[in-house]
N, C-alpha and C positions, 0 to 999 in steps of 0.2 A: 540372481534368483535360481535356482532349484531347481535342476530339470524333473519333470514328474515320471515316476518310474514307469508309469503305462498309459499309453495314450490312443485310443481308438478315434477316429476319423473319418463318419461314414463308412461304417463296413459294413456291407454284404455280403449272406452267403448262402446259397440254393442245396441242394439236394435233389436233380432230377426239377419235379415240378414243385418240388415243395419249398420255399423261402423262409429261411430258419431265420437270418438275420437282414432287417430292412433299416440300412443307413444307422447303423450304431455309433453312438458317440460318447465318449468317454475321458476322464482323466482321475486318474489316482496319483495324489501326492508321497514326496517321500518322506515315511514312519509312519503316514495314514494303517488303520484295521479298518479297511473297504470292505462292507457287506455288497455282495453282488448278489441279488434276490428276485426272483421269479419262480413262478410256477414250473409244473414238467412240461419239457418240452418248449419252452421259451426262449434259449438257446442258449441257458448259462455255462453249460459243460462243452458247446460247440467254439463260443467263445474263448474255454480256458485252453482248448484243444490248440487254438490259432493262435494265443499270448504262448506255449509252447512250440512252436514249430511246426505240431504236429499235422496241421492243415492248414490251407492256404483261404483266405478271403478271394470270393470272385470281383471286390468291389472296395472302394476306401484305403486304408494305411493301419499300421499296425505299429508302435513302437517299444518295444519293452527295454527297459535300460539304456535308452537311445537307441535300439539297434531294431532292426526288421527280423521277425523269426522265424518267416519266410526265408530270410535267406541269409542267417547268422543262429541255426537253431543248436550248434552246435557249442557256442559262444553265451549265448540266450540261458541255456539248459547249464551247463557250469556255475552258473552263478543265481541259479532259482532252486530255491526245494521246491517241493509238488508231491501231496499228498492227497489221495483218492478214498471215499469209501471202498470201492473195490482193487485197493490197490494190490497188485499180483507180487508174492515173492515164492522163494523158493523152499516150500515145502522141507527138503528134505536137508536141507540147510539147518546147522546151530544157527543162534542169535550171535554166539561171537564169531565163526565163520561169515556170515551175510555181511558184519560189520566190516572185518578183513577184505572181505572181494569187493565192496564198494569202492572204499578209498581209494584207489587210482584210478578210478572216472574223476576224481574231482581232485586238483594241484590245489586246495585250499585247504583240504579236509583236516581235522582238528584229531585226533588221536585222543587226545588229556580231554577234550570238549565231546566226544563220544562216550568213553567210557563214564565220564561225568553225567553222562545222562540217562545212562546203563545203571547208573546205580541210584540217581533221582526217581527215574521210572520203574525202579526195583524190575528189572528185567534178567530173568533165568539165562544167563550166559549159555551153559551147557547144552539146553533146550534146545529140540529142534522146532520148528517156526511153526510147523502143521500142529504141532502138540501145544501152541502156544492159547492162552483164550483172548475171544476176540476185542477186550480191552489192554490185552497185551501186545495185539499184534499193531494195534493202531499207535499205542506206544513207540513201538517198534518202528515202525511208520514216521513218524515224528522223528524220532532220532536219526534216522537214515534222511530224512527231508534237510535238517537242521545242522549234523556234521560237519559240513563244509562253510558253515557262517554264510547264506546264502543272502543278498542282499535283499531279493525278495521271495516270501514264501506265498504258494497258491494250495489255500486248502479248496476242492473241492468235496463239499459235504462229507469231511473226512469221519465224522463220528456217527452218522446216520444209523448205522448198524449198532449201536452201544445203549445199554439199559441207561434210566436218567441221571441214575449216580455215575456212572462211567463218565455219561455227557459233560457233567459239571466237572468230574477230575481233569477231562481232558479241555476244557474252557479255565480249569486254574491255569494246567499247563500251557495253554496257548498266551495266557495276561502274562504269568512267568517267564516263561523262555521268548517271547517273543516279543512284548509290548515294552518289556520292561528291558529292553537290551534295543529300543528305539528301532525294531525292524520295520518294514514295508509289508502289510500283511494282504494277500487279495483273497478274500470266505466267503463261498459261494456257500451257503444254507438253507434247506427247509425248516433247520431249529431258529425259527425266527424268536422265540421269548430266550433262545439263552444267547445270540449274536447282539441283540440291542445291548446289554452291561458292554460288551466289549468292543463295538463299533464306533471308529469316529465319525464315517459317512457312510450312508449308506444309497444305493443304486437298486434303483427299480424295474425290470425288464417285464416286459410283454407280448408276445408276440415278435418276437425280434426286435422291440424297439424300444430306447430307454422314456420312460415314463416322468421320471423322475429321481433324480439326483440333489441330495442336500448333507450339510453334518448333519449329525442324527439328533442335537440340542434341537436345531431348526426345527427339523422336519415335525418334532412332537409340539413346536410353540405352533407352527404354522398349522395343522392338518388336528382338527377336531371335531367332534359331535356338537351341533350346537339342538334344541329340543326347544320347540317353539308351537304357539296353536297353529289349527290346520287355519283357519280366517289368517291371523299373522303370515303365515307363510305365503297365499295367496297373493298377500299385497306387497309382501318385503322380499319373497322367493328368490325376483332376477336380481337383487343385489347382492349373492350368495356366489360366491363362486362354489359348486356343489360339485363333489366325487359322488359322491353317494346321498338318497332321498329314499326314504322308508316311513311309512307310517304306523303311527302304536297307535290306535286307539283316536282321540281326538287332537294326539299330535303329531305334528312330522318330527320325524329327526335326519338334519341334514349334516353330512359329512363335508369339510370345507377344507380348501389347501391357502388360505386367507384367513386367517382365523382372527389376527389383532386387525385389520380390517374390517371383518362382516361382524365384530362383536362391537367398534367402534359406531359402524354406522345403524345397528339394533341400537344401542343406546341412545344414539344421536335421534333419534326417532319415535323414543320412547316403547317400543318393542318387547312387549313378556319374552321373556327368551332364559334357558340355562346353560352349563356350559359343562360335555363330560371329557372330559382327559382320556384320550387315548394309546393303548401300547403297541411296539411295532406291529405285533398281529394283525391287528382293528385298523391302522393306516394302512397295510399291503392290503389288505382287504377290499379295502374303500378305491383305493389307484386300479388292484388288476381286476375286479368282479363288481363295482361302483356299479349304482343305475343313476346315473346323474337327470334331473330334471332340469328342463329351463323355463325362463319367465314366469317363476310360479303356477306352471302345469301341474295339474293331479298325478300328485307322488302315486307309485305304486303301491297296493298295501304289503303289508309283511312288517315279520316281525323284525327285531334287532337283534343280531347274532355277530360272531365274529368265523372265519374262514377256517374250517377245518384243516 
């Protein structure tokens, strides 16, 4: 079998008195495109921080590539791109300079596979980097992640910064250069509608702690609106496994991580009930801001909206 390229194990990790991550657990398969998704401040970037070396867990195990990057980050880092929204380069650097000074950090790096991608990405050789625009520089970014054929790449929220057209050029180039050459991809994003086409599984963080982990076929059979009367609900409610309960008007609409279950046993019970299909939005929605009811308690009112 397959070792999984990244394996978290109970990890913690503090800040003074604040606790960013409380017992994480984790696995990403390899050739998987892992969405890693939570809110700000949930600990997705402290996370990518410690799958680089760059921080230590006070708690748990860490393993990327087989190895601890704790204390192989040097090993770790050779054989992963990592690309950043705010990723730093050097201003006053060409683009074919930056490419130059890179490669010998990295004994794998591809020359033919660089400039291959210099001219895919239509990128200004001559240019210097500060003159570049910021769908160029992410570009740019990508190429220097990807040079070295990295067995596994960590975007975190690399396109944040980019207009929607940018977004989707650089979500071609991510299916492109990356999906389509069987890499290992770990996408930590707030662009949750353009990560679902490209995710095979996705991961749900909260408050330091995973929520929820499934492929992403699952997660949309399992995880729906189901819209029922407020009487029905009442009497059928606890048999709901409920993320979320909201009421419209004379109905409830309850959010469920059970869905060919709780629509098996409404039917089985004869149960007015409909059924709305939801998209990744409207599930992170329901997992990390859910007001879940139980025993058929009086849902809160409100209307039905999805998560800004």
């Amino acid at each position: 079998m397959t070792q999984p390229m990244i394996v978290l194990n109970s990890v913690n990790k503090r800040f003074g008195d604040h606790e960013v991550l409380n017992g994480l657990s984790l696995e990403v398969q390899t050739g998987q495109t892992f969405a890693f998704l939570g809110r700000n401040g949930a600990g997705k970037t402290t996370t990518i921080r410690m799958l680089l070396g760059l921080l230590k867990p006070d708690g748990g195990s860490i393993r990327v590539l087989g190895l601890d990057p704790a204390k192989h980050e040097i090993e770790v880092r050779k054989r992963v791109g990592y690309l950043a929204e705010d990723q730093q380069m050097f201003g006053w650097m060409k683009v074919e300079e930056i490419v130059r000074f890179m490669a010998p950090f990295y004994p794998s790096w591809d020359h033919e596979l660089a400039n291959r991608y210099a001219r895919q990405f239509e990128l200004p050789l001559p240019t210097k980097i500060k003159h570049l625009s910021k769908g160029q520089a992410v570009r740019l970014g990508l190429l220097l992640a990807l040079a070295h054929r990295p067995e596994l790449v960590v975007l975190d929220d690399p396109a944040l910064g980019l207009d929607p057209i940018m977004r989707k050029e650089f979500n071609r180039d991510l299916i492109t250069h990356l999906q389509g050459e069987g890499r290992t991809v770990f996408y930590s994003s707030h662009l949750l509608y353009e990560v679902e086409p490209v995710a095979d599984t996705i991961a749900i963080i909260d408050r330091g702690m995973l929520v929820k982990q499934a492929p992403t076929e699952a997660l949309r059979d399992q995880v729906k609106r189901i819209v029922l009367p407020r009487a029905a609900y009442h009497e059928f409610g606890s048999a709901l496994n409920a993320l979320d309960v909201r009421t419209l008007g004379d109905e409830v609409v309850v959010a469920v991580n059970n869905a060919p279950a709780a629509l098996r046993a409404l039917a089985t019970s004869g149960c007015p009930h409909r059924v709305v299909e939801l998209n990744l939005d409207e599930i992170f929605e329901a997992y990390v801001a859910g007001q879940p009811s139980h025993g058929g308690a009086e849902p809160e009112a409100a209307g039905v909206g999805t998560a800004e």
